[in-house]
C-alpha positions, -999 to +999 in steps of 0.1 A: -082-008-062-077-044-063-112-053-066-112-032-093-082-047-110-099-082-100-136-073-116-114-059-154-095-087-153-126-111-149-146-095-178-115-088-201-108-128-195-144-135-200-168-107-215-204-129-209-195-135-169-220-111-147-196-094-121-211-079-088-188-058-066-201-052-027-186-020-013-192-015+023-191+023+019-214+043+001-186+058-020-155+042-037-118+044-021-129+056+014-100+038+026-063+023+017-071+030-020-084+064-018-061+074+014-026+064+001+005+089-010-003+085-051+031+073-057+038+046-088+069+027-071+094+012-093+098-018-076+136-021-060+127-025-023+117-058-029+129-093-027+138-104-060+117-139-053+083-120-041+048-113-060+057-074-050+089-074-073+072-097-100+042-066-099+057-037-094+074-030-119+047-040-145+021-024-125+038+012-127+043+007-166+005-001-168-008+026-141+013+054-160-002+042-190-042+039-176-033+073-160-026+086-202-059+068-211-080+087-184-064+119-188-055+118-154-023+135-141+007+117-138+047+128-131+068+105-132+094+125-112+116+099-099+133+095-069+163+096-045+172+073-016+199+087+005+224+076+035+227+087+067+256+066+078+282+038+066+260+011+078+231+024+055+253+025+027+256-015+027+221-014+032+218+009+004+238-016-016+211-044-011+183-021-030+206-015-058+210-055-063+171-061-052+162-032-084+190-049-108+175-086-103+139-068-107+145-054-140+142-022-123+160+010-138+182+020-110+217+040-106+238+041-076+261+075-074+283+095-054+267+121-033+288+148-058+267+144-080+230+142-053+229+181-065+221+172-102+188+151-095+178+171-059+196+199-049+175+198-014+184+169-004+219+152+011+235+120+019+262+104+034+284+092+008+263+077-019+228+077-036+204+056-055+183+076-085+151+058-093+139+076-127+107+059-134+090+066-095+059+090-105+027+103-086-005+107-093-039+112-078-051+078-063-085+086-062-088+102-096-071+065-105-104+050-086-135+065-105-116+058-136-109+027-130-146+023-114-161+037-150-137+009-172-150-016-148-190-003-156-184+001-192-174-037-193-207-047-179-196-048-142-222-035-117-217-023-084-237-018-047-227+006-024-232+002+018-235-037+015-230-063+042-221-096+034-233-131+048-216-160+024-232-193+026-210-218+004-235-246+010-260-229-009-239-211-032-252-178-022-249-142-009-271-120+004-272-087+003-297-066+020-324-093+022-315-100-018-299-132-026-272-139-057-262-170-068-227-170-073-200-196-089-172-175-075-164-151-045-133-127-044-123-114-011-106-079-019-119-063+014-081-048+025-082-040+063-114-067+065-105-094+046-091-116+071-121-111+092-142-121+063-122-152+059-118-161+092-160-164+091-150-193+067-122-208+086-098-193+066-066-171+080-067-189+111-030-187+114-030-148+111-039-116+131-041-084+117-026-053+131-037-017+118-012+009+116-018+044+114+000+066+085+000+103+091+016+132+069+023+169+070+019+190+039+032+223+026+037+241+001+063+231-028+065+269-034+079+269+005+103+240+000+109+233-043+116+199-046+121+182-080+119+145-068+111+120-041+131+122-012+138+086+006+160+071+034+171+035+035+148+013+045+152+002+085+170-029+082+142-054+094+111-036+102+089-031+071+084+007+069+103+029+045+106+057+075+093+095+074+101+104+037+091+132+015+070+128-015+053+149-041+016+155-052+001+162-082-013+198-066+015+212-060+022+200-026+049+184+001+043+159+026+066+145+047+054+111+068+043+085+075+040+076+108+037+039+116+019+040+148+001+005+160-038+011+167-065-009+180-090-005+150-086-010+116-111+018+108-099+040+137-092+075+118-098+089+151-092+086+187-130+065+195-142+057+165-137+027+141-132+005+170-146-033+178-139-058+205-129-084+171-106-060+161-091-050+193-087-090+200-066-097+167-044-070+177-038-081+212-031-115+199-008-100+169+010-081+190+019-107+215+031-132+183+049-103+171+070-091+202+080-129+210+092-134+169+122-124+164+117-112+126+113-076+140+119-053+165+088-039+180+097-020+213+121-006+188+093+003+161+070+021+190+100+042+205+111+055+166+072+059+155+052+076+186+073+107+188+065+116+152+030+123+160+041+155+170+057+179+142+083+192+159+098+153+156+084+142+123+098+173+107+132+170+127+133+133+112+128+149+074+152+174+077+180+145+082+171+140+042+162+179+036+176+204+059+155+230+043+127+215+056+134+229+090+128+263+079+099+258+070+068+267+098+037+257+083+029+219+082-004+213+078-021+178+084-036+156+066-059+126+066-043+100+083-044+061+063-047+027+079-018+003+067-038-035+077-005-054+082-011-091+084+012-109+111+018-145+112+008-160+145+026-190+146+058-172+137+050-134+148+065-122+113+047-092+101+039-105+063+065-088+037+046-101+005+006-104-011-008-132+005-036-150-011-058-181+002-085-202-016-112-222-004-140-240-021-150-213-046-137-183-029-105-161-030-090-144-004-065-116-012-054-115+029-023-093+023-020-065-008-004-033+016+025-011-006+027-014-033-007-029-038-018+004-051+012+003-081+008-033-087-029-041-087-033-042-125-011-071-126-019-087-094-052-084-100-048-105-135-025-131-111-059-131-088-080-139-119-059-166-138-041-184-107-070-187-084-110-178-100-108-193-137-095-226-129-124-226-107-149-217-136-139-240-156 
């Protein structure tokens, strides 16, 4: 999606440039793009000061609006984050301030009134009410996006490897070599590793973490909105919530469980001895920081790959959900989560790198999905024309 966002941008900028995107895969979104929950954030969570709060809420204008152009489906639903104690309600607090200083449309309420927006759901003592959080399809998003980027002259190849050489100003593909005056790195759970062949990233590992969610029904358990807890206080996932989809579904999840490879949708497969290294070394970094709490982040994230737990952990926002016995699975996601070495902070914000004439987009996870028409345009202008010119 932000490679995508990056290759529009490029030709909207500048219609006579020839742009070539390299997909590894031999079909668009086989990964993060194509694997994530569909849902247009509104931008609150984050810190007023970060590239996430200056996207977001742009992005999910523009994505509601590319969604209209495509004819692709798109509620905008909203969404309810709800307490679960008195120290969450400070916390709870925070997002309100966070959504105010974004420009974000936001309202904070008693629980009274929780029945009005989501009858399903309960809280503590309060509530936040995010109206303009919507879902759509993701991957429906993709082949649109993929035919705007064609129609502007862009060209694609599928199941490419890469070998940069910056000395020659070259890349070849397949035995076939393009001159080139620019390179974008948009390669998600492989773009460090790409970098890093450059001597780029140096000063980061990446850990993969896996995202898995259970479906039903909506017809078995009618919500009208998202369903959210507060955030945990200092490690960066947003806990097992319940969203919506397009098809008339419910999921509940994610999971946030640590794995060894960043293609590893499986037990053995998607694993390599580079990938397996970066995680060793990330995870050492990250359980001598002190930005998070890991051993706390494994005990609350393993038990939910059973659904007993990860059901027991949504019915704390939607008792209902208890009631209900069939959860099916679906296909997991792979969350690439950069982690600072020197530091072992697991990177909060889009992290971008240039060297010579090449950009390296090291860090885009949620909401890079929401905000990668902007971003992408921040990509383009901050980093490749000044480069072009």
């Amino acid at each position: 999606m932000v490679g995508l966002s990056v290759g529009i941008a490029l030709l909207d900028a500048k219609p006579a440039l020839k742009v070539l995107i390299l997909e590894k895969e031999s079909k668009i979104g086989s990964h993060a793009s194509g694997r994530n929950s569909g849902v247009l954030h509104a931008g609150f969570y984050y810190s007023p000061d970060s590239l996430k709060a200056r996207f977001c809420r742009e992005g999910n204008l523009e994505l509601k609006s590319l969604c209209n152009e495509g004819g692709i489906p798109v509620q905008t639903c909203g969404k309810v984050v709800v307490t679960q104690n008195d120290e969450e309600e400070s916390r709870l607090e925070l997002l309100h301030a966070h959504g105010v200083a974004n420009g974000v449309e936001l309202e904070i309420h008693d629980g009274g009134y929780l029945q009005t927006y989501e009858p399903l759901a309960r809280t503590h003592r309060r509530f936040l009410w995010s109206p303009n959080t919507a879902i759509s399809n993701s991957h429906s998003v993709i082949l649109f996006m993929l035919e705007k980027f064609m129609k502007l002259g862009g060209r694609i190849l599928f199941k490419t490897t890469v070998k940069l050489s910056f000395n020659s100003g070259e890349v070849v593909v397949k035995g076939n070599s393009y001159k080139f005056k620019h390179i974008v790195n948009c390669a998600g759970a492989q773009s460090d590793r790409i970098a890093k062949e450059i001597g780029v990233s140096d000063e980061y590992a990446m850990i993969p973490f896996v995202g898995m969610y259970r479906a039903t029904s909506i017809s078995r358990l009618p919500l009208r909105t998202l369903v959210y807890p507060v955030p945990h206080k200092i490690n960066p996932f947003l806990g097992v919530h319940f969203t919506l989809t397009v098809d008339g579904k419910v999921k509940i999840g994610p999971t946030a469980i640590p794995i060894l490879g960043r293609e590893q949708y499986s037990l053995l497969r998607g694993l390599s001895s580079f990938d397996i290294w970066q995680v060793i070394k990330g995870t050492r970094s990250l359980v001598s920081g002190e930005s998070h709490n890991f051993s706390e982040m494994l005990r609350s994230e393993w038990p939910k790959v059973f659904r007993k737990e990860i059901v027991k952990q949504a019915a704390n926002l939607v008792p209902k959900a208890s009631e209900v016995a069939n959860w099916s699975r679906k296909p997991p996601g792979i969350r690439a989560q950069l982690v600072h070495l020197p530091t072992g902070r697991l990177e909060q914000d889009f992290v971008v790198r240039s060297f010579k004439n090449s950009t390296h987009v090291l860090n885009a996870v949620s909401p890079g999905w929401t905000s990668s028409l902007p971003f992408g345009r921040h990509v383009v202008n901050e980093f490749v024309l000044p480069s072009l010119i």
